[in-house]
SELOTOR-219969 format. One record per residue: x, y, z of N, C-alpha, C in turn; residue in three letters. Coordinates in steps of 0.2 Angstrom, whole numbers, plus 5000, padded with zeros to 4 digits. Layout:
# SELOTOR-219969
XYZXYZXYZALA ...
//
This chain:
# SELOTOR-219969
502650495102502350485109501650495109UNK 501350535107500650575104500350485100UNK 500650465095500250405094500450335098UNK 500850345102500750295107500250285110UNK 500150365111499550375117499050365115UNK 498950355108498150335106498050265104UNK 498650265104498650175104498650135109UNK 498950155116498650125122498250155125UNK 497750195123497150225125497450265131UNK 497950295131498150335138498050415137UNK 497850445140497850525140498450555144UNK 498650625138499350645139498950715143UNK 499450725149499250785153499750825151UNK 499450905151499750975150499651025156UNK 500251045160500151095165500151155162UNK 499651195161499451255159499151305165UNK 499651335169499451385173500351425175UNK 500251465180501051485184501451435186UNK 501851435182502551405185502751425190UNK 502951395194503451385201504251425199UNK 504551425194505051465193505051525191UNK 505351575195505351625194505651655185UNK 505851625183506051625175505551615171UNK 505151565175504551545169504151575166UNK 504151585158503851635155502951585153UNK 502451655158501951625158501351605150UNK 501851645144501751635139501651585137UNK 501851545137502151465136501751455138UNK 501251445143500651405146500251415143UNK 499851445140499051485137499051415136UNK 498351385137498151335134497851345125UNK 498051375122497851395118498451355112UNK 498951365117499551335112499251245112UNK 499151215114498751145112498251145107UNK 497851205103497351175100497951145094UNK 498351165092498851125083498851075089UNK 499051035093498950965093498450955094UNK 497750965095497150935097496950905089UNK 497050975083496950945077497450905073UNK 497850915074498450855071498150785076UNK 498050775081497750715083497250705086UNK 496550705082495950715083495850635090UNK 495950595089495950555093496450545100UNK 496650605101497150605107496850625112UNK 496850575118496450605125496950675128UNK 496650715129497050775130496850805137UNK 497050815142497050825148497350895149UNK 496950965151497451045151497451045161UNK 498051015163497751015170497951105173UNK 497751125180497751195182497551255176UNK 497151265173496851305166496751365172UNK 496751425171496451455174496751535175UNK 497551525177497951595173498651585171UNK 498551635165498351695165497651705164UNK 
//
């Protein structure tokens, strides 16, 4: 999917803030877990949309 996307020049968006479920472990959001894809695909438009909590 990742090299589609840089093939039709499309940028992939990331919801990284509070999930709406109450189960949802806000662990799992850190935008931090994106940087191993920003390096495995240096040419990948990367969009972290909502950044802000935790």
């Amino acid at each position: 999917m990742y090299k589609m996307a840089i093939e039709f020049d499309v940028s992939v968006m990331f919801h990284s803030e509070n999930t709406y479920a109450p189960v949802g472990k806000v662990k799992y959001s850190h935008p931090l877990h994106i940087n191993d894809l920003a390096i495995d695909y240096p040419y990948l438009k990367i969009v972290i949309c909502h950044v802000g909590n935790p």
